[in-house]
C-alpha positions as CSV (number, residue, x, y, z in Angstrom):
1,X,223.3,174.2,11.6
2,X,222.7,171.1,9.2
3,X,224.3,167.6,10.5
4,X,225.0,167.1,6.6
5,X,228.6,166.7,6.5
6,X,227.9,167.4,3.1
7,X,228.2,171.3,1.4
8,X,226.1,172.6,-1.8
9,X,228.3,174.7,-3.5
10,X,226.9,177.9,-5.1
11,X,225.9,177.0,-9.1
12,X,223.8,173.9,-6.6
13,X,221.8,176.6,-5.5
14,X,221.2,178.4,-8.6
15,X,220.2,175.5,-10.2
16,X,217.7,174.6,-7.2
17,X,216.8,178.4,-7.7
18,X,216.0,177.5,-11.0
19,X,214.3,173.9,-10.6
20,X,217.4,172.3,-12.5
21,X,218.3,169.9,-10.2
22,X,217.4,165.9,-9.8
23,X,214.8,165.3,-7.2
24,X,216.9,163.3,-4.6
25,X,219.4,166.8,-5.0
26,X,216.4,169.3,-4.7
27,X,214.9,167.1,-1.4
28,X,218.7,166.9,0.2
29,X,218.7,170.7,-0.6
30,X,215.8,171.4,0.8
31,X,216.2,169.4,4.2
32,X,219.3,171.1,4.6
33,X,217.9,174.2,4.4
34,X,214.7,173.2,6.9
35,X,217.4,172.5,9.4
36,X,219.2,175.7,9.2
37,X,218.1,179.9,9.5
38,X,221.1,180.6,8.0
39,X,220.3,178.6,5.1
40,X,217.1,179.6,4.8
41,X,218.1,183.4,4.6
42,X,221.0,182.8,2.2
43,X,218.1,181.4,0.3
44,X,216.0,184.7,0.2
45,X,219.2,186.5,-0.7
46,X,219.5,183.9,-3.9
47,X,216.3,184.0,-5.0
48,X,216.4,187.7,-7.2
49,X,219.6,185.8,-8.8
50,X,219.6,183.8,-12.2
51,X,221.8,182.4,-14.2
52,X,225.6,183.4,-13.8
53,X,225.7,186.6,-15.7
54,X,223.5,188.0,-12.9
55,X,225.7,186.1,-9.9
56,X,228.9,187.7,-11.6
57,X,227.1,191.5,-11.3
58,X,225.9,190.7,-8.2
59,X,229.6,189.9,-7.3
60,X,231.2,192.8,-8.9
61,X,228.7,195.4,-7.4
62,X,229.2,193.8,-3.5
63,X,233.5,193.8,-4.4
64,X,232.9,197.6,-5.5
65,X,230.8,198.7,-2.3
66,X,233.5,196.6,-0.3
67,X,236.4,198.8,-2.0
68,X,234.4,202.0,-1.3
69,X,233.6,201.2,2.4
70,X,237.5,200.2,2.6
71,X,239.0,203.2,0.6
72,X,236.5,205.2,3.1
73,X,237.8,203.9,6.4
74,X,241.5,203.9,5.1
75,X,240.8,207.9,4.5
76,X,239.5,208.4,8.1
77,X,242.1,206.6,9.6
78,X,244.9,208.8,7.2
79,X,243.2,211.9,8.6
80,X,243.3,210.7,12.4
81,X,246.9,209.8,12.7
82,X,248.6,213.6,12.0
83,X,246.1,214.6,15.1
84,X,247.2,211.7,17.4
85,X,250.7,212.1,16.8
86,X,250.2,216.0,17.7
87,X,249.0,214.9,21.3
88,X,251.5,212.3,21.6
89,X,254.5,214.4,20.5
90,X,252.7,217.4,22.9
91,X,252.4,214.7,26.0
92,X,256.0,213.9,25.6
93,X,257.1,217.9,25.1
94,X,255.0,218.7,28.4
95,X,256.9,215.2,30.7
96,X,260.4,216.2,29.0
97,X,259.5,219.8,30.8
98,X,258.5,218.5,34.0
99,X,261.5,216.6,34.3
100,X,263.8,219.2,33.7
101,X,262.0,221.3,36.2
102,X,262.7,218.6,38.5
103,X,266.0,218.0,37.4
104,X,267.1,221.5,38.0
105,X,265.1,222.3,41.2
106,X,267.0,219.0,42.8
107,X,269.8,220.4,42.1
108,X,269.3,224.3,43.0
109,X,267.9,222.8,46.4
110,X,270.6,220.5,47.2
């Protein structure tokens, strides 16, 4: 991780993208991201991106895939409840039985 205390924000790293931004900017920027993996692959991620028309689709499509993959798990988890309820409400049914078995053989043999 960088020891820069200070962050680029994202229209920084367009613009480095880009070559828009003032040489002492563009070497900060790029020692930050010598010192830092993460940075480096955030970088590769960037680089198919220009201009903000393209970071605002690039936006929309990731919120739309992270609605899909939501509306999907909400739609498993809808179907699995009914079934786990069924085994709880059968679990309960089957220890109300045994002790009313119990019940009433404690007090047949008493």
């Amino acid at each position: 991780m960088s020891t820069n205390k200070e962050r680029t924000n994202p229209q920084q790293w367009l613009d480095y993208l880009d070559g828009k931004l003032p040489p002492e900017e563009m070497a900060r920027l790029e020692e930050e991201i010598g010192q830092s993996e993460f940075l480096r692959d955030a970088l590769e991620g960037l680089r198919p991106i220009h201009g903000k028309e393209d970071l605002s689709k690039v936006v929309r499509g990731i919120n739309r895939g992270l609605r899909k993959q939501l509306a999907s798990r909400e739609r498993r988890r809808g179907r699995a409840l009914p079934g786990q309820q069924q085994w709880v409400l059968i679990t309960i049914l089957v220890l109300l039985g045994v002790c009313l078995l119990g019940y009433y053989l404690y007090v047949r043999l008493r």
